[in-house]
mmCIF entry with sequence, helices, sheets and N, C-alpha, C, O atoms, coordinates in Angstrom:
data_MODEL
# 
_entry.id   MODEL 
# 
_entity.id                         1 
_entity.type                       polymer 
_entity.pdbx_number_of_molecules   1 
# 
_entity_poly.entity_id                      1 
_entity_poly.type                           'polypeptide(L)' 
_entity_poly.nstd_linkage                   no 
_entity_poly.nstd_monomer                   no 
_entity_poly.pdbx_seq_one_letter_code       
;(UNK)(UNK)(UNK)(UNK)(UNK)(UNK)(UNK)(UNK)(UNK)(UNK)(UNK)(UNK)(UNK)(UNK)(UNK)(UNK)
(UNK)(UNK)(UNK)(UNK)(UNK)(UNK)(UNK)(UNK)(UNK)(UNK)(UNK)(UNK)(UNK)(UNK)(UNK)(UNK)
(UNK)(UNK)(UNK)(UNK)(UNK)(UNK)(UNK)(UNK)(UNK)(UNK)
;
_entity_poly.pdbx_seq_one_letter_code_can   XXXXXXXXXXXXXXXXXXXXXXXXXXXXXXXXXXXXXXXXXX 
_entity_poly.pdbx_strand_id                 A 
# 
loop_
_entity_poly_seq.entity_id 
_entity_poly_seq.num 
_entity_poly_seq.mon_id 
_entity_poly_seq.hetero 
1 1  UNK n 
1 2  UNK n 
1 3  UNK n 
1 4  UNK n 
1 5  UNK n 
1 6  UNK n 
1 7  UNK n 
1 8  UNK n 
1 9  UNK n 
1 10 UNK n 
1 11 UNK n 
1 12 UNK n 
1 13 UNK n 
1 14 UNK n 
1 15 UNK n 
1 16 UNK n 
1 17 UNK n 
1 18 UNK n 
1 19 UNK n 
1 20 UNK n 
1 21 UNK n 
1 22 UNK n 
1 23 UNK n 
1 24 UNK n 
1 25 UNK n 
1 26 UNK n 
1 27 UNK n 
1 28 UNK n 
1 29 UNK n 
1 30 UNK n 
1 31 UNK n 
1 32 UNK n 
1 33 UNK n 
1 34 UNK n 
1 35 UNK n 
1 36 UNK n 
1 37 UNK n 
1 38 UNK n 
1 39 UNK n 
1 40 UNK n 
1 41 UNK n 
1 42 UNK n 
# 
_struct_asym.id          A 
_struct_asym.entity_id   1 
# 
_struct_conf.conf_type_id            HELX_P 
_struct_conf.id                      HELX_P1 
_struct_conf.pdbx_PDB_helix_id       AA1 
_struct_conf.beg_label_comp_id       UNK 
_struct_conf.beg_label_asym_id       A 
_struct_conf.beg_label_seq_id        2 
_struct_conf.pdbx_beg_PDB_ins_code   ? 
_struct_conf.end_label_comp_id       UNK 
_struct_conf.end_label_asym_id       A 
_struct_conf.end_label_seq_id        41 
_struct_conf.pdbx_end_PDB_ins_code   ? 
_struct_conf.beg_auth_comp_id        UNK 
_struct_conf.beg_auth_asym_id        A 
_struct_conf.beg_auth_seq_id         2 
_struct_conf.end_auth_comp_id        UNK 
_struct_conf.end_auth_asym_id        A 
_struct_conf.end_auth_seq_id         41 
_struct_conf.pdbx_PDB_helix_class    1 
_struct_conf.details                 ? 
_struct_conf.pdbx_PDB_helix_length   40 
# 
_struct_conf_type.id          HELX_P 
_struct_conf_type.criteria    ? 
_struct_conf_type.reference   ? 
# 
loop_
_atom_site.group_PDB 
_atom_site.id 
_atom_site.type_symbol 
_atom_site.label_atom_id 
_atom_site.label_alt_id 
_atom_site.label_comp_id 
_atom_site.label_asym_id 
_atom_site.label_entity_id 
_atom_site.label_seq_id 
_atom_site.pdbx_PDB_ins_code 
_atom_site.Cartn_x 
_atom_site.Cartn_y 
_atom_site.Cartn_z 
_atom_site.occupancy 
_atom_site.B_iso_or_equiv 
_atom_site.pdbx_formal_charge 
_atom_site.auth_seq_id 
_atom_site.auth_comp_id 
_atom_site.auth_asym_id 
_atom_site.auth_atom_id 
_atom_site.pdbx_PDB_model_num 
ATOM 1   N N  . UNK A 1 1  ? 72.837 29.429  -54.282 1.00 0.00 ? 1  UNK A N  1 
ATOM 2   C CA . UNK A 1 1  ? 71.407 29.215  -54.050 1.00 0.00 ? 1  UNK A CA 1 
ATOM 3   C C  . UNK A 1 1  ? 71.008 27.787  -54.446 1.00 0.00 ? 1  UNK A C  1 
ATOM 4   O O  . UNK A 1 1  ? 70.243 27.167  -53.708 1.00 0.00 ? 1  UNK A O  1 
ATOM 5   N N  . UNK A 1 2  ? 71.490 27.225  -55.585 1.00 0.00 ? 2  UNK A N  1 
ATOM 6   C CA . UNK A 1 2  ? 70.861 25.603  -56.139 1.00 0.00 ? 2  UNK A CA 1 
ATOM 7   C C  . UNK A 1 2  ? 71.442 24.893  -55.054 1.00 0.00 ? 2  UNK A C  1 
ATOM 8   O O  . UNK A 1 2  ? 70.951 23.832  -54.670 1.00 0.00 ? 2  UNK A O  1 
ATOM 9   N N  . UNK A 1 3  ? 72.662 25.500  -54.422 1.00 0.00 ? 3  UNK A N  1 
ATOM 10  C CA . UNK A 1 3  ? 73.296 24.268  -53.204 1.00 0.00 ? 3  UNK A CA 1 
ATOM 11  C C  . UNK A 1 3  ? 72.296 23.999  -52.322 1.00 0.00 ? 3  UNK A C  1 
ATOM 12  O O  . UNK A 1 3  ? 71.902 22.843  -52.167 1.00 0.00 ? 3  UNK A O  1 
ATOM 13  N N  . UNK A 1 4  ? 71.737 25.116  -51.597 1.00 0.00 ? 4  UNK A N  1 
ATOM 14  C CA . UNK A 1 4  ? 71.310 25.405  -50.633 1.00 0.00 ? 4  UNK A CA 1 
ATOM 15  C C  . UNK A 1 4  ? 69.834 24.436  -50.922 1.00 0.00 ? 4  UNK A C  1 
ATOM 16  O O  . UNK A 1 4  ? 69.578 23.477  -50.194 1.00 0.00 ? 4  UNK A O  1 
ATOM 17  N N  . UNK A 1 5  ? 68.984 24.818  -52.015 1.00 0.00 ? 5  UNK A N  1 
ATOM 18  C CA . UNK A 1 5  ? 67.575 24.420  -52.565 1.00 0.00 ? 5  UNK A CA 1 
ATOM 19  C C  . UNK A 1 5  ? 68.234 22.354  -52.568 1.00 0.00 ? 5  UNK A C  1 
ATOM 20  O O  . UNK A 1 5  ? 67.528 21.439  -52.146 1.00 0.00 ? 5  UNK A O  1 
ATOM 21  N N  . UNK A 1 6  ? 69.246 22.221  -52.980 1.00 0.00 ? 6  UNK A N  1 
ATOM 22  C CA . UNK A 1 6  ? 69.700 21.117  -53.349 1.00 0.00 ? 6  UNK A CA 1 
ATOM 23  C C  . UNK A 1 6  ? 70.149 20.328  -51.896 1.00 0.00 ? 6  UNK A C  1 
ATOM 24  O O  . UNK A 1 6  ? 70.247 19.101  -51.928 1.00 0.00 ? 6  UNK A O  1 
ATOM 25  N N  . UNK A 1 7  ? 70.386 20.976  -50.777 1.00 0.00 ? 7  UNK A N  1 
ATOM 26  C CA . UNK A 1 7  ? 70.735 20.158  -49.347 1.00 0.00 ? 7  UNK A CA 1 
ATOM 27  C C  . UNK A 1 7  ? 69.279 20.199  -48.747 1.00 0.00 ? 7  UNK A C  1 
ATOM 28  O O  . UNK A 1 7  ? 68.887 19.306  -47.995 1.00 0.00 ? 7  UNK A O  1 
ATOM 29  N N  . UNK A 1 8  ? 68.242 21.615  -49.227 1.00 0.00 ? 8  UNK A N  1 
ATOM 30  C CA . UNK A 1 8  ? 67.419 21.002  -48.405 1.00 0.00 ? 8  UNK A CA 1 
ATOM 31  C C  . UNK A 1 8  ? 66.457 19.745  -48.901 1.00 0.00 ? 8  UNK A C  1 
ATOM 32  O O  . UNK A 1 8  ? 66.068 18.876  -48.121 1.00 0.00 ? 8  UNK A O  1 
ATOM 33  N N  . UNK A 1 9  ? 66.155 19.776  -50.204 1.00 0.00 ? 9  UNK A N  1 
ATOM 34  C CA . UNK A 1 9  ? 65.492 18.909  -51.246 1.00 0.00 ? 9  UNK A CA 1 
ATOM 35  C C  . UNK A 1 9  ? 65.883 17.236  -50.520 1.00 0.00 ? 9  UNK A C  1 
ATOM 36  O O  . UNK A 1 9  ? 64.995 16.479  -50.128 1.00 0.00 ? 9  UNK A O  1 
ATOM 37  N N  . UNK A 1 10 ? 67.656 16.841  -50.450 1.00 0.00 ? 10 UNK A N  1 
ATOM 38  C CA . UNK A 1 10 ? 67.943 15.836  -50.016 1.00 0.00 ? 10 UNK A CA 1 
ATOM 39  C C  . UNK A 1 10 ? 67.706 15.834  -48.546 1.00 0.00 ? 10 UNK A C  1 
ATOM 40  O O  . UNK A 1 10 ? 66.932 14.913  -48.285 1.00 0.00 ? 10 UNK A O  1 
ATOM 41  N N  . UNK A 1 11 ? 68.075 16.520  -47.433 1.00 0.00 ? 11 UNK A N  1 
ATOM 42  C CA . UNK A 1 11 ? 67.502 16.471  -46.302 1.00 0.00 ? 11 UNK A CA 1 
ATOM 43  C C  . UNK A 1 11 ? 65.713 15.986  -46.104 1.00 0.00 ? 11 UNK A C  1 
ATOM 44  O O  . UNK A 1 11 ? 65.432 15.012  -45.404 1.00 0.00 ? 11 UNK A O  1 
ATOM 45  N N  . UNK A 1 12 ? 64.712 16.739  -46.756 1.00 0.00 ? 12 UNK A N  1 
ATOM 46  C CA . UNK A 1 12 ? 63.512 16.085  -46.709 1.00 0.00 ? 12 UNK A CA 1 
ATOM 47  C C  . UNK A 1 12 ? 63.669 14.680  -47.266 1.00 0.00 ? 12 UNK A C  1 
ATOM 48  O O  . UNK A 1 12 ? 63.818 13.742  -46.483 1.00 0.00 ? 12 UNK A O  1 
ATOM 49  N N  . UNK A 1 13 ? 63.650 14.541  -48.217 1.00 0.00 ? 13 UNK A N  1 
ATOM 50  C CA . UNK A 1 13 ? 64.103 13.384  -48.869 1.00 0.00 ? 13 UNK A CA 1 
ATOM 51  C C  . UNK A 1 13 ? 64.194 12.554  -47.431 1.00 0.00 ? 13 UNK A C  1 
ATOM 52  O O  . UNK A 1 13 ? 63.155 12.132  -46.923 1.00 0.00 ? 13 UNK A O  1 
ATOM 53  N N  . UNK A 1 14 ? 65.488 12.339  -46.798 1.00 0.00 ? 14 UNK A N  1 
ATOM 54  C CA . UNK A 1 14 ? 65.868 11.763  -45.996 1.00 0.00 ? 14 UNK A CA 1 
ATOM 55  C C  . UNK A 1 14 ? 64.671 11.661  -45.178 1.00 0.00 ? 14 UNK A C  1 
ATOM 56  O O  . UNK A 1 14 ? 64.033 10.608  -45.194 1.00 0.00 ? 14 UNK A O  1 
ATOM 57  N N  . UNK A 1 15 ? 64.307 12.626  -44.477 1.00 0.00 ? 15 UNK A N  1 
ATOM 58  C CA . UNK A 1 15 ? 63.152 12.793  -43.553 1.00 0.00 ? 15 UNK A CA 1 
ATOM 59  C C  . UNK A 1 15 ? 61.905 12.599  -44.198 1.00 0.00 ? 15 UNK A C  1 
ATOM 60  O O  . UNK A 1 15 ? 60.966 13.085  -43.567 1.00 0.00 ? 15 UNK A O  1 
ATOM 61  N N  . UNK A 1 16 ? 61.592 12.010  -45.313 1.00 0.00 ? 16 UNK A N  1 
ATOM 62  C CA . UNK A 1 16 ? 60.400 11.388  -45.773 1.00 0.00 ? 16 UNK A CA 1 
ATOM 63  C C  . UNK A 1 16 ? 60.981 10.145  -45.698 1.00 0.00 ? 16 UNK A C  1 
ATOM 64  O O  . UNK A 1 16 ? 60.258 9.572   -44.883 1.00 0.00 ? 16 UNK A O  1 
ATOM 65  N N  . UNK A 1 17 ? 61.715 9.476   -45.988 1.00 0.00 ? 17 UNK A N  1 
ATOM 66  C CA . UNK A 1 17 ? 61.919 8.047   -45.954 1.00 0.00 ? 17 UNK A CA 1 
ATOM 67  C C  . UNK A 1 17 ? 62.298 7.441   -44.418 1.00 0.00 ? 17 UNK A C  1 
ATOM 68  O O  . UNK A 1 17 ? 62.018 6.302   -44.047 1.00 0.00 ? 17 UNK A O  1 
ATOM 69  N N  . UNK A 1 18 ? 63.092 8.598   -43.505 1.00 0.00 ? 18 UNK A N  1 
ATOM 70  C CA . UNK A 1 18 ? 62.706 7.685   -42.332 1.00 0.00 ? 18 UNK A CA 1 
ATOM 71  C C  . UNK A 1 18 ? 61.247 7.766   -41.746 1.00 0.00 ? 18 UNK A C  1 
ATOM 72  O O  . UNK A 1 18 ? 60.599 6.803   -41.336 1.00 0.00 ? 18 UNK A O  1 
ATOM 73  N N  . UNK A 1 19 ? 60.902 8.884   -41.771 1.00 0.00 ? 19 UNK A N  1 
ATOM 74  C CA . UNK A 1 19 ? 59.042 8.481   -41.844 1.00 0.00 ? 19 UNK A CA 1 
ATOM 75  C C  . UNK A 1 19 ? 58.311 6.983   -42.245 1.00 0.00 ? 19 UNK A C  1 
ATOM 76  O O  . UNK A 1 19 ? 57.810 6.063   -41.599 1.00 0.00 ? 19 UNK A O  1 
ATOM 77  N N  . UNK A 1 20 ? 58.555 7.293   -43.742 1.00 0.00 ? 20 UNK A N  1 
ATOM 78  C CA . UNK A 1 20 ? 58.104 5.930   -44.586 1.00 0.00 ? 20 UNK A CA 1 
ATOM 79  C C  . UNK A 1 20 ? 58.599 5.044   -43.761 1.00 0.00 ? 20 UNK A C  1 
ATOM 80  O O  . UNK A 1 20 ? 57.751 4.327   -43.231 1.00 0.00 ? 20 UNK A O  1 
ATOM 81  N N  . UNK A 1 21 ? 59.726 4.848   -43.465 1.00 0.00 ? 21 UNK A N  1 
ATOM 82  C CA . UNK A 1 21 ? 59.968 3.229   -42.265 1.00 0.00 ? 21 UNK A CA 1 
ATOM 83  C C  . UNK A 1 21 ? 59.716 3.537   -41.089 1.00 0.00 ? 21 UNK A C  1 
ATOM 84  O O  . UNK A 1 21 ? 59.890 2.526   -40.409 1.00 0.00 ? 21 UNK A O  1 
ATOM 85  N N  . UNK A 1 22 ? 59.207 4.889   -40.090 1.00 0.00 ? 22 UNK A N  1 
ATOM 86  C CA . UNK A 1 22 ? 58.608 4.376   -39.173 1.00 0.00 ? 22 UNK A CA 1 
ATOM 87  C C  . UNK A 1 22 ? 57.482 3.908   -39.067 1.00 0.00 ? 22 UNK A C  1 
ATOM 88  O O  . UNK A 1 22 ? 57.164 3.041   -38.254 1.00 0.00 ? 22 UNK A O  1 
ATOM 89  N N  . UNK A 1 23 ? 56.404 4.685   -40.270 1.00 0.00 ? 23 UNK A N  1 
ATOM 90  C CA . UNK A 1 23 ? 55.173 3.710   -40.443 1.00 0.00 ? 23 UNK A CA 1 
ATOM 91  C C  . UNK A 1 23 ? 55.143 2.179   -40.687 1.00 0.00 ? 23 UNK A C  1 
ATOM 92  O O  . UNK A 1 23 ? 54.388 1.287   -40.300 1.00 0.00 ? 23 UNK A O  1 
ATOM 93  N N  . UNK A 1 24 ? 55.892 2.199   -41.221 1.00 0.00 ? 24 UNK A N  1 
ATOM 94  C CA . UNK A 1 24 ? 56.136 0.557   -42.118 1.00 0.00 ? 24 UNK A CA 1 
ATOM 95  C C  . UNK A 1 24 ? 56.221 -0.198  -40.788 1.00 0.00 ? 24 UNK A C  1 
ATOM 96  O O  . UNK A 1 24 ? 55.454 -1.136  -40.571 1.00 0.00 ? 24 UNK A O  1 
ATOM 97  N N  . UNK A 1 25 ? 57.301 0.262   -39.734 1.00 0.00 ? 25 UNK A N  1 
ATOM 98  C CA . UNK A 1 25 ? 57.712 -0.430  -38.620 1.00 0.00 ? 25 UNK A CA 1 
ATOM 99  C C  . UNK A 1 25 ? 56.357 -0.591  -37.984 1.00 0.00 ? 25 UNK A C  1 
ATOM 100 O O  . UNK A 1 25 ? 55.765 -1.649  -38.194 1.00 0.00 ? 25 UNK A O  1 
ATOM 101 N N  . UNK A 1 26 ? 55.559 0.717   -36.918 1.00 0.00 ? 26 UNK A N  1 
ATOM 102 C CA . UNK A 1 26 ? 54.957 0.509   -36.934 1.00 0.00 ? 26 UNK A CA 1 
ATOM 103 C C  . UNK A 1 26 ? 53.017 -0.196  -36.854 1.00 0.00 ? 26 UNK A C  1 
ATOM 104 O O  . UNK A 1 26 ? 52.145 -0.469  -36.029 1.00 0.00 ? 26 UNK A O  1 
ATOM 105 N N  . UNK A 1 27 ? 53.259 -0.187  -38.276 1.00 0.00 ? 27 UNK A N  1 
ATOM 106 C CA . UNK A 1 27 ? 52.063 -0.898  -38.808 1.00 0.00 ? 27 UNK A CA 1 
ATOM 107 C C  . UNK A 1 27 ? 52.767 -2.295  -38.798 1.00 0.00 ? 27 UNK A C  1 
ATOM 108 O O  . UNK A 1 27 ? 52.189 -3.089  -38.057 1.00 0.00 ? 27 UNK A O  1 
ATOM 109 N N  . UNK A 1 28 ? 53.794 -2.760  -39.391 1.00 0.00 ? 28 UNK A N  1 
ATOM 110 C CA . UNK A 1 28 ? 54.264 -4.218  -38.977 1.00 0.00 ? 28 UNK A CA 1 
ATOM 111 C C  . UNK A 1 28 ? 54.416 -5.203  -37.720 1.00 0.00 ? 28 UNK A C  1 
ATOM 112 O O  . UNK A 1 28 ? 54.405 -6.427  -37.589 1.00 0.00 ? 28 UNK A O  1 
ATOM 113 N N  . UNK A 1 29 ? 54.605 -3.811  -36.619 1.00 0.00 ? 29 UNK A N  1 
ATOM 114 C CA . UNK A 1 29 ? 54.582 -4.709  -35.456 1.00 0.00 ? 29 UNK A CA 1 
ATOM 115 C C  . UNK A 1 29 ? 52.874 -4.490  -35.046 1.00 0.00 ? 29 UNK A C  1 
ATOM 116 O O  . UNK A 1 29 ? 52.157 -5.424  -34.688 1.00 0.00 ? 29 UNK A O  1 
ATOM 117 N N  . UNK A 1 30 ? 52.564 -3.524  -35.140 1.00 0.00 ? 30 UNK A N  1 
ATOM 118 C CA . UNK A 1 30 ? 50.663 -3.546  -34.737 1.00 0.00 ? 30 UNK A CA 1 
ATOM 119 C C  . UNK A 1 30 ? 50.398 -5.108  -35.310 1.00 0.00 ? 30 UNK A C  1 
ATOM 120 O O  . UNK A 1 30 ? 49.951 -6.015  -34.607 1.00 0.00 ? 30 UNK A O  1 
ATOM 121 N N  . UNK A 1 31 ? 50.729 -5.224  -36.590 1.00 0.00 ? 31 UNK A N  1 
ATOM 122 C CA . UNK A 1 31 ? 49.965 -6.622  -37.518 1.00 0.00 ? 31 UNK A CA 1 
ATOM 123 C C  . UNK A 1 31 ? 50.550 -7.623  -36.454 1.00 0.00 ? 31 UNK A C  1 
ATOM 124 O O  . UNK A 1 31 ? 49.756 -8.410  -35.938 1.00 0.00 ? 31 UNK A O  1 
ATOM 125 N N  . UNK A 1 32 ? 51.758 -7.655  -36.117 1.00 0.00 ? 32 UNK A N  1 
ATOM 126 C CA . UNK A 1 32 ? 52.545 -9.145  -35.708 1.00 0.00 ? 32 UNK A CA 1 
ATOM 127 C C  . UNK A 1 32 ? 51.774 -9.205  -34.429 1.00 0.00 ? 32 UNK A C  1 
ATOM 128 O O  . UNK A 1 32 ? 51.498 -10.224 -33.795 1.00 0.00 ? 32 UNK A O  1 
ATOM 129 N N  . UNK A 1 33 ? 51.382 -7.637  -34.062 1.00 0.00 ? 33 UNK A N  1 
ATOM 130 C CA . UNK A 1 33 ? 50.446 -7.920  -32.082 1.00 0.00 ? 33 UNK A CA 1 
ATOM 131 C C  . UNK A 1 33 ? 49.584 -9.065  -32.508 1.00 0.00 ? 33 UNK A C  1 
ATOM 132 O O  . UNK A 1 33 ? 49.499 -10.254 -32.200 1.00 0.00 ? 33 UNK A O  1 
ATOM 133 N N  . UNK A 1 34 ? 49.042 -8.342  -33.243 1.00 0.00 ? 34 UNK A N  1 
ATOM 134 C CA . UNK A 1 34 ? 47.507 -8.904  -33.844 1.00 0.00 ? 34 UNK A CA 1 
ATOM 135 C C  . UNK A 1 34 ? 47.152 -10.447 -33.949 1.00 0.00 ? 34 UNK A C  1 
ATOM 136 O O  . UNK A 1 34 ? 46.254 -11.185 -33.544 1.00 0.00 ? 34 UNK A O  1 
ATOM 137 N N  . UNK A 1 35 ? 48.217 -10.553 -34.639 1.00 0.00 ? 35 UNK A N  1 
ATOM 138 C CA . UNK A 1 35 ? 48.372 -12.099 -35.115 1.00 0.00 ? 35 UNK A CA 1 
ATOM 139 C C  . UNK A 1 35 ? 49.011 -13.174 -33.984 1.00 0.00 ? 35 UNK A C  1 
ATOM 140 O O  . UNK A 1 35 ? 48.944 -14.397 -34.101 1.00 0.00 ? 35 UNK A O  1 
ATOM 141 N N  . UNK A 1 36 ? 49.485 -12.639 -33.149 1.00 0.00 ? 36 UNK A N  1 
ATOM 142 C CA . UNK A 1 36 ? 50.000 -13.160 -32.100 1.00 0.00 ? 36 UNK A CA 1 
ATOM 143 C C  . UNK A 1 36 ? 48.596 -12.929 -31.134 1.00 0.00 ? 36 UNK A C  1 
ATOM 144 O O  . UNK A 1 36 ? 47.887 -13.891 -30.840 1.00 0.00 ? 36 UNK A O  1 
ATOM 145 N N  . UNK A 1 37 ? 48.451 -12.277 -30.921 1.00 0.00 ? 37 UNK A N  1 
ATOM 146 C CA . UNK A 1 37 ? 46.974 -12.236 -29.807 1.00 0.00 ? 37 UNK A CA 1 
ATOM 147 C C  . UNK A 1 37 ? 45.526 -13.253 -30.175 1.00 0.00 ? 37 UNK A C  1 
ATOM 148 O O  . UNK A 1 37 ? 44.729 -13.798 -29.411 1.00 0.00 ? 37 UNK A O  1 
ATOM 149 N N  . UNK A 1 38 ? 45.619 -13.215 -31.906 1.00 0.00 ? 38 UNK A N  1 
ATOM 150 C CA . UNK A 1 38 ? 44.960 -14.031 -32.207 1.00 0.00 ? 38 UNK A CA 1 
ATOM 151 C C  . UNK A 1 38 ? 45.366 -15.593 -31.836 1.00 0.00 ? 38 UNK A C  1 
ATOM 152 O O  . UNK A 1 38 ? 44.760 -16.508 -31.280 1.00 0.00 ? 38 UNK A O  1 
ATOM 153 N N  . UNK A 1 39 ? 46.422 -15.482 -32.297 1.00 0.00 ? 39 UNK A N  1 
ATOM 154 C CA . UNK A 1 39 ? 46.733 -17.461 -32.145 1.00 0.00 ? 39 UNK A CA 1 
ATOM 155 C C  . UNK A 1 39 ? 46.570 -17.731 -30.898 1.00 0.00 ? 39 UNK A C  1 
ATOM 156 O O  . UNK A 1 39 ? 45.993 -18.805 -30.734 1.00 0.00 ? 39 UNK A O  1 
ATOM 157 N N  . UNK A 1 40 ? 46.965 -16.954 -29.549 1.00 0.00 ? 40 UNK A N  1 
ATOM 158 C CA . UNK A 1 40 ? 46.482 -17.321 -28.150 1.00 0.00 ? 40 UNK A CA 1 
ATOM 159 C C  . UNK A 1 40 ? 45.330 -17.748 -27.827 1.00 0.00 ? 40 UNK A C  1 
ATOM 160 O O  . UNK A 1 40 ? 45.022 -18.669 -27.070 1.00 0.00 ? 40 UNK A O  1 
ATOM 161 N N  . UNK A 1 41 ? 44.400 -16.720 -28.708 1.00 0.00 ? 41 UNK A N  1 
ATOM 162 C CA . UNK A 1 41 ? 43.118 -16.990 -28.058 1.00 0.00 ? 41 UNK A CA 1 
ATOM 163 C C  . UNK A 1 41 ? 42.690 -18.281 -29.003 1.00 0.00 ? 41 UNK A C  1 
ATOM 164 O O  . UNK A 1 41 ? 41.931 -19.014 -28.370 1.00 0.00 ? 41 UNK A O  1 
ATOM 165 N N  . UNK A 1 42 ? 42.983 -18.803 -30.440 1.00 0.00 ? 42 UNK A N  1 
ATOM 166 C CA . UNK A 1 42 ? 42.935 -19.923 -30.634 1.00 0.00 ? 42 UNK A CA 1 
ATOM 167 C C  . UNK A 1 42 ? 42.407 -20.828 -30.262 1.00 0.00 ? 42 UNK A C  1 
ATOM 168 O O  . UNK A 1 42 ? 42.643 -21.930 -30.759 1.00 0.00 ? 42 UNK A O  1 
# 
């Protein structure tokens, strides 16, 4: 039973952190649109 509680614990794990970097991704490229659309209109 602790195996089992213990693969799924690390599995979320996993699947919270690639989450965490798809937001990160993203919100990083939204910002880089941003900043790039800005300097055009410049």
């Amino acid at each position: 039973m602790a195996t089992q509680i213990n693969q799924l614990g690390s599995m979320m794990a996993a699947d919270v952190l690639a989450w965490g970097a798809a937001v990160i991704g993203i919100a990083l490229t939204a910002s880089a649109v941003i900043w790039v659309m800005r300097l055009m209109r410049a």
